[in-house]
Each structure stands twice: as C-alpha cells, then as structure tokens.
C-alpha positions as CSV (number, residue, x, y, z in Angstrom):
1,X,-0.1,-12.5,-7.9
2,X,-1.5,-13.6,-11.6
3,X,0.2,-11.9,-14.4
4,X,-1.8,-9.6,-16.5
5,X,-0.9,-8.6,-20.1
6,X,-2.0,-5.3,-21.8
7,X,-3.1,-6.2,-25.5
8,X,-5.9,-4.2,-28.1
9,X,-9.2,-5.9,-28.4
10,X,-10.0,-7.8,-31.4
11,X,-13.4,-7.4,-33.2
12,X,-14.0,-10.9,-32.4
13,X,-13.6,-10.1,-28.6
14,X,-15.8,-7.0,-28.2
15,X,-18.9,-8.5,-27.7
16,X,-17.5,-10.5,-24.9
17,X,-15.7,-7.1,-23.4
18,X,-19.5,-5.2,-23.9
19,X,-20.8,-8.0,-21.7
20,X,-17.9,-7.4,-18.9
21,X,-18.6,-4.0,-18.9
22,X,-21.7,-4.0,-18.5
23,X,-21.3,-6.4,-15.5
24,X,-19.1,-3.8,-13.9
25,X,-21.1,-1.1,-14.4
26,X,-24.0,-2.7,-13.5
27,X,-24.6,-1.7,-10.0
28,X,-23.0,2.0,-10.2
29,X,-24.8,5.2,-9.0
30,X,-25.2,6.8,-12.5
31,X,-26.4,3.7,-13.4
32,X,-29.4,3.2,-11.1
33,X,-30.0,7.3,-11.3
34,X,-30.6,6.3,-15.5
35,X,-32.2,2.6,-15.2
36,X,-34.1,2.1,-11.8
37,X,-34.0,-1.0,-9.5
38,X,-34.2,-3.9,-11.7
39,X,-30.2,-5.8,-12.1
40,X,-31.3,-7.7,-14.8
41,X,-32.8,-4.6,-16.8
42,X,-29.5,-2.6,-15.7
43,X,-27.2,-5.2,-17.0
44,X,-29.0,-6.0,-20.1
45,X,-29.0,-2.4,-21.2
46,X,-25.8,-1.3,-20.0
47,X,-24.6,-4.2,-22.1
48,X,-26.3,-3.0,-24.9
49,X,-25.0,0.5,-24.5
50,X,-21.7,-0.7,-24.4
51,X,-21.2,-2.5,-27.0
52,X,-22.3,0.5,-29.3
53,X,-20.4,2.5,-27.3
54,X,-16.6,0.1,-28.0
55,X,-18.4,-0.5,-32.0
56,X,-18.0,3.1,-32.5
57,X,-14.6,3.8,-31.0
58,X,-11.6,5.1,-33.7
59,X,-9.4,2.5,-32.1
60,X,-9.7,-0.6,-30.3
61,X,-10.4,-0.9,-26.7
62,X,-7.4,-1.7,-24.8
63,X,-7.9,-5.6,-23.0
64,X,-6.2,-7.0,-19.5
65,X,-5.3,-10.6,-20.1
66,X,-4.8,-12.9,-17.5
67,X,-4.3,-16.9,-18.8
68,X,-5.6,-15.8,-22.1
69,X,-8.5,-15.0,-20.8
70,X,-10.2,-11.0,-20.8
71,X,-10.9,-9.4,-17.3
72,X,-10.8,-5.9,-18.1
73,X,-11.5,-3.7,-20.3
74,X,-10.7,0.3,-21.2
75,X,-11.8,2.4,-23.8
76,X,-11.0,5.8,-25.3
77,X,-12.4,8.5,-27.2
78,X,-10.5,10.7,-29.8
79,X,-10.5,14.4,-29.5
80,X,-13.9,16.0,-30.9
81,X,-15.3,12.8,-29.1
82,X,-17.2,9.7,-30.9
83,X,-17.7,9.5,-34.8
84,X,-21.2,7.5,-34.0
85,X,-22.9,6.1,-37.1
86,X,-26.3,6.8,-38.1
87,X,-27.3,3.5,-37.6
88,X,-25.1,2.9,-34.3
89,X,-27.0,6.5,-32.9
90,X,-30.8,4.5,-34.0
91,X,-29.7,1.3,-32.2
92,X,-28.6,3.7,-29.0
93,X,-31.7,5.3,-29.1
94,X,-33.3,1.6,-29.3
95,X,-31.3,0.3,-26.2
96,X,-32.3,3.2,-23.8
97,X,-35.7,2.9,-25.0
98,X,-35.5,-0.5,-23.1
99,X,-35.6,1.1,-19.9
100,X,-38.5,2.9,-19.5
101,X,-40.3,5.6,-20.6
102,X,-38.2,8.2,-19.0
103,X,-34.9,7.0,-19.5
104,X,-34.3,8.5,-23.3
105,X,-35.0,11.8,-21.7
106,X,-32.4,11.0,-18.6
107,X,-30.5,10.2,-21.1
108,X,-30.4,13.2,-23.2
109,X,-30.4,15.4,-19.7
110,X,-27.1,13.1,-18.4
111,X,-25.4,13.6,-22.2
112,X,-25.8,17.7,-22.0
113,X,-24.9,17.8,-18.5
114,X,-21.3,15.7,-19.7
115,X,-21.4,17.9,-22.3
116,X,-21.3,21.3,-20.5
117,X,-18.7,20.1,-17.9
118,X,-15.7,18.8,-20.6
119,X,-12.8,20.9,-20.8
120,X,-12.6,23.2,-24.1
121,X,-9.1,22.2,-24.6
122,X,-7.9,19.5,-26.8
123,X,-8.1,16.0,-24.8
124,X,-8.8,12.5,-25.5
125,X,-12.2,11.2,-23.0
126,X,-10.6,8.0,-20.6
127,X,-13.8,5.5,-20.8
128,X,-15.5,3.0,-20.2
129,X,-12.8,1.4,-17.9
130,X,-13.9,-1.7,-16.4
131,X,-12.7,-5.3,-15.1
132,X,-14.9,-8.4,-14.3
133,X,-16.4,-7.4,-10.6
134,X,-14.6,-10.3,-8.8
135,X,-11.5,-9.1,-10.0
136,X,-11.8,-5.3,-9.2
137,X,-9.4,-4.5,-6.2
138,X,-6.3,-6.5,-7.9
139,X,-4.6,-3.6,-9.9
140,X,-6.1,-4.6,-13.1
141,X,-7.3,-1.3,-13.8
142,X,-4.5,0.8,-13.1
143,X,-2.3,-1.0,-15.6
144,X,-4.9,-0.4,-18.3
145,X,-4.9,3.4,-17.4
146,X,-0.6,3.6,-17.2
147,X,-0.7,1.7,-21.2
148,X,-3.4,4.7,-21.8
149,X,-1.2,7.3,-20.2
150,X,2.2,5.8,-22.0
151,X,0.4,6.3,-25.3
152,X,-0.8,10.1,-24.2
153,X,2.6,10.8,-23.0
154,X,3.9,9.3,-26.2
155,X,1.5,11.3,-28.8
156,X,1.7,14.4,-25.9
157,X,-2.2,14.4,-25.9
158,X,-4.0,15.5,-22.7
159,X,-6.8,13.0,-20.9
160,X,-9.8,13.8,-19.8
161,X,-12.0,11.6,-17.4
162,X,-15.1,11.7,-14.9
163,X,-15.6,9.0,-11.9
164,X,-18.4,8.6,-9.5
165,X,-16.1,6.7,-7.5
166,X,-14.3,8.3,-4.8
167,X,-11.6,5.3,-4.3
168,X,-10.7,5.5,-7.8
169,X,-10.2,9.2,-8.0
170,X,-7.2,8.2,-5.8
171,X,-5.8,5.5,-8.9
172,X,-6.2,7.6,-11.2
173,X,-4.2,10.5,-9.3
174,X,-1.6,7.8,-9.2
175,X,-1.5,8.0,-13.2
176,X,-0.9,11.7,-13.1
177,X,-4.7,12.7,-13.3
178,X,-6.2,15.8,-11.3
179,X,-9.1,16.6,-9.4
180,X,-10.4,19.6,-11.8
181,X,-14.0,19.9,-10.0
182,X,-17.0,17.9,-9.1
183,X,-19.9,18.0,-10.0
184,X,-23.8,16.1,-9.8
185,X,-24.6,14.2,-13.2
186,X,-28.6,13.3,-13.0
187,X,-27.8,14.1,-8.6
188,X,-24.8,11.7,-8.9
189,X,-21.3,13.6,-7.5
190,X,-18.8,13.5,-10.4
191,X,-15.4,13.9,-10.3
192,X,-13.3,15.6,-13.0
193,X,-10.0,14.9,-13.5
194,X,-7.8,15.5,-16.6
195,X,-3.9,14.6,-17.7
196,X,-1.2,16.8,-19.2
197,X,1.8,15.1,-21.0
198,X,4.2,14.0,-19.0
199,X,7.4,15.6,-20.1
C-alpha cells in the first residue's frame, strides 16, 4: 500500500486540484441532473466551478500526497458559509452559463434547495472532497476527512456534509458523521450527515 501524506494546498497547486475535482465529479448524479449528457461539457464546467469554488475558500484546501504528487483533494467552508467575491460570483454565473440555457436556473433551484436543508446551528460545510477516479476505493479520502475531523475536534466546531453516495455515507459514519435525513436535491437522494466534537 503507497503512503499518502496530508498537507494544505498551495496557490500554485489549486488549479491542478480544480482540475481533479472536477474529474471526480464528473460523472456524479447531481452532476448530470445540472449539466446533461455531454462528459466533456460536465468536466469542463465542473472544472470551472471548482476552481472558484477552492479560490474563494477562507483556508486552503487540504491535499493527499502520494510521491509528491496530488490525488485528492478536500475542501471546507467556514461557519456563515463562503465569503464569494463579486467578481468570483460574476465568473460563477459565467461558468454555469456554459451549460445551457437552463442550467443558471437549476442552479439557483439546487443552491435554495442546499440552502433550506443546512442545519441552523453553528457548523463548518465538509466539501468538495475528491481523489483522482483511478485512485478512489484506496482510503485516500477517509484520511483527508480524519485531518478535517482532528482539526474540528481540535477547534470543537461541528461538521456538516451532504453525499449522493450511498457507499460513502458508510466512510463518513466511520469519521463520526450521522445520517441526519435525506433528502432529493434537483430529484437526486441526498444524504445529510453532521459531526459533533469529539470529546
């Protein structure tokens, strides 16, 4: 078994983690439901949303390392959720645009329905977690989400997350995440989960 380290992202390195990202969520559920049929489309603009998405994070994304070289990926939102810039919100609106007609409006529809279903408490939001597709199934993954969970445990912060993903409900129940409810996002089941402090 290769060893994997657990290091931040550099600035340098998140266009490169964007791009894994987007290859790992390429083929999801959500993802068709928002984009259509079309893999290249769906990779482009999931690509695109990403990178946005890690530019606008309060801290770094959290990197696997295997060899030196970046196979997964995991990012986090601060309580009251993302501080997006004007100009990173224009360039969001820009990338969905890409998609179609309809998908700004999907879009909007799939941001409410997140919006209604997060807890009221205080919680940091678990997400995007990825790793490069021929590497998912390794583990990579859960040792990005235990670093996350030391450093909640640590600050004594409660996590919030939401899966499509039945078999990884089951990894992240391993990290001390619970099943709060599912429910559809744009007819997609979501899971719910959230993390109290251990201790």
């Amino acid at each position: 078994m290769p060893e994997f380290t657990i290091t931040e992202l550099t600035q340098d390195e998140l266009s490169f983690a964007a791009g894994l990202l987007g290859r790992a969520y390429r083929d999801n559920l959500l993802t068709f439901a928002l984009l259509g049929d079309d893999p290249e489309l769906r990779l482009r603009v999931t690509e695109g949303i990403m990178q946005i998405r890690i530019e606008s994070m309060e801290r770094l994304p959290l990197a696997a390392r295997c060899d030196g070289r970046i196979v997964g990926a995991c990012g986090f939102e601060p309580p009251g959720g993302s501080n997006m810039s004007p100009e990173n919100q224009r360039r969001m609106v820009e990338m969905l645009s890409l998609g179609g007609p309809d998908v700004l409006s999907k879009a909007q529809a799939m941001r409410a329905e997140w919006a209604g279903l997060a807890p009221g408490e205080r919680h940091w939001h678990l997400g995007p977690v990825g790793v490069e597709p021929g590497l998912q199934g390794k583990g990579i993954g859960s040792i990005m989400v235990e670093r996350f969970c030391g450093w909640m445990d640590a600050e004594g912060e409660m996590a919030y997350l939401e899966t499509e993903h039945e078999e990884n409900v089951r990894l992240y129940e391993k990290s001390g995440f619970v099943i709060v409810d599912q429910a559809p996002v744009l007819g997609i089941p979501m899971w719910r989960m959230i993390r109290r402090p251990a201790g």
